[in-house]
N, C-alpha and C positions, 0 to 999 in steps of 0.2 A: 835590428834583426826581427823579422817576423815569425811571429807563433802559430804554429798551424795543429791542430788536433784533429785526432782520427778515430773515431767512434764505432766500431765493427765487431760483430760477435763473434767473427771467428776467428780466433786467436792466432791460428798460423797466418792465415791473410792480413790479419792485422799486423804483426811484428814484420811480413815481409814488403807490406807499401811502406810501413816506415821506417825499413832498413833502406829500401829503395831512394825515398824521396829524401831520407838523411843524407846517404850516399853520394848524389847526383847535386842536393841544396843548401848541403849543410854551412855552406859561407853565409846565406841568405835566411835561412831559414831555422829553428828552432822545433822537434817535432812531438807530442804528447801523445801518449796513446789508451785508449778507453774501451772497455768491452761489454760493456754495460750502459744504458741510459742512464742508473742512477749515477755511477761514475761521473760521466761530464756534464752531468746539470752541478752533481756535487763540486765539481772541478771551476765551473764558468758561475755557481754561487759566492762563494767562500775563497777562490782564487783569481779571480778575474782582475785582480792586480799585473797579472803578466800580460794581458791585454791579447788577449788570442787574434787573429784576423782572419784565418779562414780555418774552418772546420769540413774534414770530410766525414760525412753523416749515411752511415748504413740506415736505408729504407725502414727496414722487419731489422731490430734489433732485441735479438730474443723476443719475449711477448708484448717489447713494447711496440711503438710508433715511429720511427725516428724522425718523421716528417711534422711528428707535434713535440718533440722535444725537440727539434732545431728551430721550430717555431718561438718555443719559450723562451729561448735562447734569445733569437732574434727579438721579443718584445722586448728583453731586458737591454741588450747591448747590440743595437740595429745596426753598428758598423762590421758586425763580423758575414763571411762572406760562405756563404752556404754554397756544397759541393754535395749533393745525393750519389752515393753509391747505391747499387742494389745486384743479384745475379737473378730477382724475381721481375720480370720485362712489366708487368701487369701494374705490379707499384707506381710505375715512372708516371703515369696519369696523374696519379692522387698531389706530384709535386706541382702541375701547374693548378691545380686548386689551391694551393695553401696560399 
């Protein structure tokens, strides 16, 4: 079964992709939900025994980055597979520099 986590500050959008993707992959998939940075850094420090594989990563999470916390992510455990969300179009740039 793969672990997929979902990082997104708005909390209705967040319980509804992953009611959605439960819904639709729940034979396949396994799904975590995060609405804060410090959340799934705390989650993929101290938890990363369930071995996540992809993560969908909101852009602007709250004040933070979330293109430098899926980064940190990515230095620690390079196999997990980075998925940017955003509804700011502007952000989307900053992902092919990381």
């Amino acid at each position: 079964m793969i672990k997929l986590a979902i990082c997104e500050d708005n909390e209705v959008l967040l319980h509804q992709l992953g009611d959605v993707i439960e819904k639709k992959y729940s034979d396949v998939l396994s799904v975590y939900r995060f609405a804060t940075a410090f959340s799934i850094l705390t989650f993929v420090m101290e938890e990363m025994k369930r071995d996540v594989g992809i993560l969908l990563m909101d852009i602007k999470i709250g004040d933070d980055n979330g293109i430098d916390v899926a980064r940190k992510i990515q230095e620690l455990y390079p196999h997990i597979k980075v998925i940017f969300l955003t509804a700011y179009i502007d952000y989307s740039r900053d992902i092919f520099q990381a």
